[in-house]
C-alpha positions as CSV (number, residue, x, y, z in Angstrom):
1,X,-136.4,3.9,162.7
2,X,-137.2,2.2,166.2
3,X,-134.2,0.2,165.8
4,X,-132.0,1.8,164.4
5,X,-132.4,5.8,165.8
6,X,-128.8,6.6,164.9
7,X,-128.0,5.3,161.6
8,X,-131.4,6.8,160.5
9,X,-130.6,10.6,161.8
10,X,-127.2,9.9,160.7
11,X,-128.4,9.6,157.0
12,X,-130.8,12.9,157.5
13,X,-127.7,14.9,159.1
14,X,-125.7,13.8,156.3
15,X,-128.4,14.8,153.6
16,X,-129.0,18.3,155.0
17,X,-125.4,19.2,154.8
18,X,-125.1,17.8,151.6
19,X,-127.9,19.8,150.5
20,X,-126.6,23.2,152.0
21,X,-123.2,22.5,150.7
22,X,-124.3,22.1,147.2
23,X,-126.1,25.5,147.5
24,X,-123.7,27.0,149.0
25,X,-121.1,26.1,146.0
26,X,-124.0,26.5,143.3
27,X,-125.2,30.1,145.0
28,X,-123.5,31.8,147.8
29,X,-126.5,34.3,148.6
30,X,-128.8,31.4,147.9
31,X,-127.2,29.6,150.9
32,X,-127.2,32.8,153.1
33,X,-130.5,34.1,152.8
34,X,-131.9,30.1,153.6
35,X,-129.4,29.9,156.7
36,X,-129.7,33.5,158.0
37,X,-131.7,34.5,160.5
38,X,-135.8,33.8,160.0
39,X,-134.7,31.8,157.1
40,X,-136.0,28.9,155.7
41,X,-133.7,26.1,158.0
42,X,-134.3,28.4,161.1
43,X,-137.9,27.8,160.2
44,X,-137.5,24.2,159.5
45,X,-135.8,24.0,162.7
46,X,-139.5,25.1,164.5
47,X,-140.6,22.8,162.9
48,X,-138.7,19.6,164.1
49,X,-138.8,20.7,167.5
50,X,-142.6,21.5,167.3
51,X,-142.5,18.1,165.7
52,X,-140.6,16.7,168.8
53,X,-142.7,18.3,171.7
54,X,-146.0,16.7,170.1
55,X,-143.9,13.4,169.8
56,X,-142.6,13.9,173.6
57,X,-146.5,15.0,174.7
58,X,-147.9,11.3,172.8
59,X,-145.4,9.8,174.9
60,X,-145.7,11.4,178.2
61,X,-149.5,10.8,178.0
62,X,-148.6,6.8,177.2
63,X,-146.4,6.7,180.2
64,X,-149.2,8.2,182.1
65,X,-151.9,6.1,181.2
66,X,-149.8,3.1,181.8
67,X,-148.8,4.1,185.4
68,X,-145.8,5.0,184.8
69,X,-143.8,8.9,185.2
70,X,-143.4,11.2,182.5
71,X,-141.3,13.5,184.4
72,X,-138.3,13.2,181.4
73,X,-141.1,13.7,178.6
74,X,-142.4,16.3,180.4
75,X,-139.6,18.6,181.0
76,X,-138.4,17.6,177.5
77,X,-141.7,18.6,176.0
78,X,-140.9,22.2,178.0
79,X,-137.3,22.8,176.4
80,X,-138.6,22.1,172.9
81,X,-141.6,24.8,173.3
82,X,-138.9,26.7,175.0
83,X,-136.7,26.8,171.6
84,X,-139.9,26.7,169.4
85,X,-140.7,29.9,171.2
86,X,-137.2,31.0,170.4
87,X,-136.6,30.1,167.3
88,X,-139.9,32.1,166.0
89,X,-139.8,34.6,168.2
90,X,-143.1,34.3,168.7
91,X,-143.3,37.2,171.2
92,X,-142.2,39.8,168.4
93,X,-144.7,37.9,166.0
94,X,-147.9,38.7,168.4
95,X,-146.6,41.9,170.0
96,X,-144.5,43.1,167.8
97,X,-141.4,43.6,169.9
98,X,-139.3,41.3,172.4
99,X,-141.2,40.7,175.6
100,X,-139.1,37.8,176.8
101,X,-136.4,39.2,177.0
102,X,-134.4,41.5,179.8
103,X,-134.2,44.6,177.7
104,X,-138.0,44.7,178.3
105,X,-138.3,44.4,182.2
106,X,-136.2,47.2,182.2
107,X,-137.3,49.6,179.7
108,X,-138.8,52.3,181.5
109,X,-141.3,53.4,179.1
110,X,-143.6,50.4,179.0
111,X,-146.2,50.5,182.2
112,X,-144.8,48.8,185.2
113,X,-147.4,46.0,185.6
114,X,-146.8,44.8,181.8
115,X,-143.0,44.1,182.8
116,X,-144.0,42.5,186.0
117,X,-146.4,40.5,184.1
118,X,-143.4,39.3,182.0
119,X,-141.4,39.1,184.2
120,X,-143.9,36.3,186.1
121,X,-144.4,34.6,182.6
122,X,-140.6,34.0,182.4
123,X,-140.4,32.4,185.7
124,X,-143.3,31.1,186.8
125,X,-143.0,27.7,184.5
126,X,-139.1,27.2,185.2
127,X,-140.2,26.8,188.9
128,X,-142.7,25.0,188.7
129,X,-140.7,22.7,186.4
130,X,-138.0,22.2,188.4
131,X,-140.3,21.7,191.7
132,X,-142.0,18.8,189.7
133,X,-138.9,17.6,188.6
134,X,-137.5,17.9,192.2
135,X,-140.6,15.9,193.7
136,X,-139.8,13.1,190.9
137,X,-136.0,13.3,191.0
138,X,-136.1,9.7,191.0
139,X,-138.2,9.0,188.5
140,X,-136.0,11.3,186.3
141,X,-132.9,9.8,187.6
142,X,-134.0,6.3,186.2
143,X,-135.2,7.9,182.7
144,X,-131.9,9.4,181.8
145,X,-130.5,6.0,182.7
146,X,-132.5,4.6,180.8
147,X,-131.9,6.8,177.8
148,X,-128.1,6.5,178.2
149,X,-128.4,2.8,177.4
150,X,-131.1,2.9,174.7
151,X,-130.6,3.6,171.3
152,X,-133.0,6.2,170.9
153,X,-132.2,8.1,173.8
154,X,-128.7,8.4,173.3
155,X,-129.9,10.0,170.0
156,X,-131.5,12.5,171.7
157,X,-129.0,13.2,173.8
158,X,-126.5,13.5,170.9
159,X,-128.8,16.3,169.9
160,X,-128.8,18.0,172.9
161,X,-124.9,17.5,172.8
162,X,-125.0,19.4,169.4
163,X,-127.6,22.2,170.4
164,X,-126.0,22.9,173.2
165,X,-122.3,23.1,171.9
166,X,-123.6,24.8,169.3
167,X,-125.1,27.9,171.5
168,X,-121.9,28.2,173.6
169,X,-119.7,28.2,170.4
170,X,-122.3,30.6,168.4
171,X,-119.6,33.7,168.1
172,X,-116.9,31.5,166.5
173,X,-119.1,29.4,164.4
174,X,-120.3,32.9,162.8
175,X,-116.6,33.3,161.8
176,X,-115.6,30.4,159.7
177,X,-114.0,31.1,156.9
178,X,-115.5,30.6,153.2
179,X,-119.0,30.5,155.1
180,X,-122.2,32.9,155.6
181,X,-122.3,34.1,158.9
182,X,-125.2,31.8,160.2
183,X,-125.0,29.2,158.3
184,X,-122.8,26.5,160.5
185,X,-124.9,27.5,163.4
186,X,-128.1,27.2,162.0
187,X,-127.4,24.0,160.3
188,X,-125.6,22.0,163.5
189,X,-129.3,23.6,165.3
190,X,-131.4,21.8,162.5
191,X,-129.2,18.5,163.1
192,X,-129.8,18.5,166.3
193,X,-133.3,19.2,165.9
194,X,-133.2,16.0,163.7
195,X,-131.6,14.0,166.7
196,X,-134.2,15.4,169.0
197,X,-137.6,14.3,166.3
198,X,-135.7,11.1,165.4
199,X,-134.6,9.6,168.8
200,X,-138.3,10.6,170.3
201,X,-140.0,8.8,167.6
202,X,-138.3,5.7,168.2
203,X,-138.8,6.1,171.8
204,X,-142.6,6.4,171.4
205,X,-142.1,3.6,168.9
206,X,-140.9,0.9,171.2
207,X,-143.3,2.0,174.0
208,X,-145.7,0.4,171.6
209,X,-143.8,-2.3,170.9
210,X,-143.2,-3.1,174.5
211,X,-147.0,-2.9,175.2
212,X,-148.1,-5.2,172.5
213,X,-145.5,-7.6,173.1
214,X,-146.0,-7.6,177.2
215,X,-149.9,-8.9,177.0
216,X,-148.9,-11.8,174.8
217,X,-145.7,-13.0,177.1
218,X,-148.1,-12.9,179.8
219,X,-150.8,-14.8,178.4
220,X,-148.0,-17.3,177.3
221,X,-147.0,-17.4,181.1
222,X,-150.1,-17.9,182.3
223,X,-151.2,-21.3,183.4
224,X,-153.9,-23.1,181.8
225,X,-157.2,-23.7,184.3
């Protein structure tokens, strides 16, 4: 998977629509209720991008330990417990309603210091993000570089690509024809999660790699006492 990032999501992608096609033409209502909304992929989905912040924490704390930033893991590590967080909806799940969310700082009938408290929750860690990201602009500069020429990160970015295409084209991809209203969205968001697992992986991957291979071409260049 470290070496080859692309052909290996390429071969998941491929399986998954496979999969939901031949539902789909086997049992219509089958392949709605899986693809709808809390179904079965939107829940496998949480689970690749829970899958992808732990992979993005591991490799944030390598960086760290070796001296180097993890400004790019970090901030990844952010989005995917961003879209986890979406994804479940894990503020209906513990409160039973939608706190983050703007309907709620405006709803006049909860107590004013629970919507400010929201309210703070919601912006308080996109500052500070973007503050540390600011601070370490350079650092961040040189990762995206970096993952524009490797492998893995242009896998990730791929999925980002998809994720993000697929949220600003969410009205007409609940309108194709012959299909159940979610189910090209939610499929494209559980490719992209694949991208996102997949190209982290090998990224952590060849991290190790790099730092098993480094102490033995230094001991090779070393000169003998």
């Amino acid at each position: 998977m470290a070496r080859h990032p692309a052909r290996v999501a390429a071969i998941l992608s491929a399986l998954v629509v496979i999969i939901v096609v031949v539902v789909l033409a086997v049992d219509r209502d089958l392949a709605d209720r899986v693809t709808h909304e809390n179904g079965a992929v939107e829940w496998l989905q949480a689970a690749l991008f829970a899958m992808a912040a732990f992979i993005a924490v591991r490799t944030a704390h390598h960086l760290w330990r070796a001296g180097a930033s993890p400004v790019f893991e970090v901030l990844v590590t952010a989005m995917l417990a961003g879209l986890v967080i979406g994804e479940i909806d894990l503020d209906r799940l513990i409160f039973g309603r939608k706190i983050i969310y703007t309907r709620f700082l405006v709803d006049t009938r909860v107590w004013l210091g629970w919507r400010a408290l929201a309210l703070l929750v919601m912006t308080l860690p996109p500052v500070v993000l973007a503050l540390y990201a600011l601070r370490r602009r350079r650092d961040l500069v040189a990762a995206i570089r970096r993952a524009l020429v490797e492998p893995a990160g242009r896998v990730f970015i791929a999925g980002a690509i998809i994720f993000g295409l697929t949220e600003v084209l969410e009205k007409p991809l609940g309108r194709v024809p012959g299909l159940p209203r979610y189910m090209a969205e939610e499929v494209l968001e559980l490719v992209a999660g694949l991208c996102f697992a997949v190209g982290l992986y090998a990224r952590w991957r060849l991290l190790r790699v790099e730092e098993k291979v480094r102490p033995g071409v230094e001991g090779r260049c070393t000169r003998p006492r």
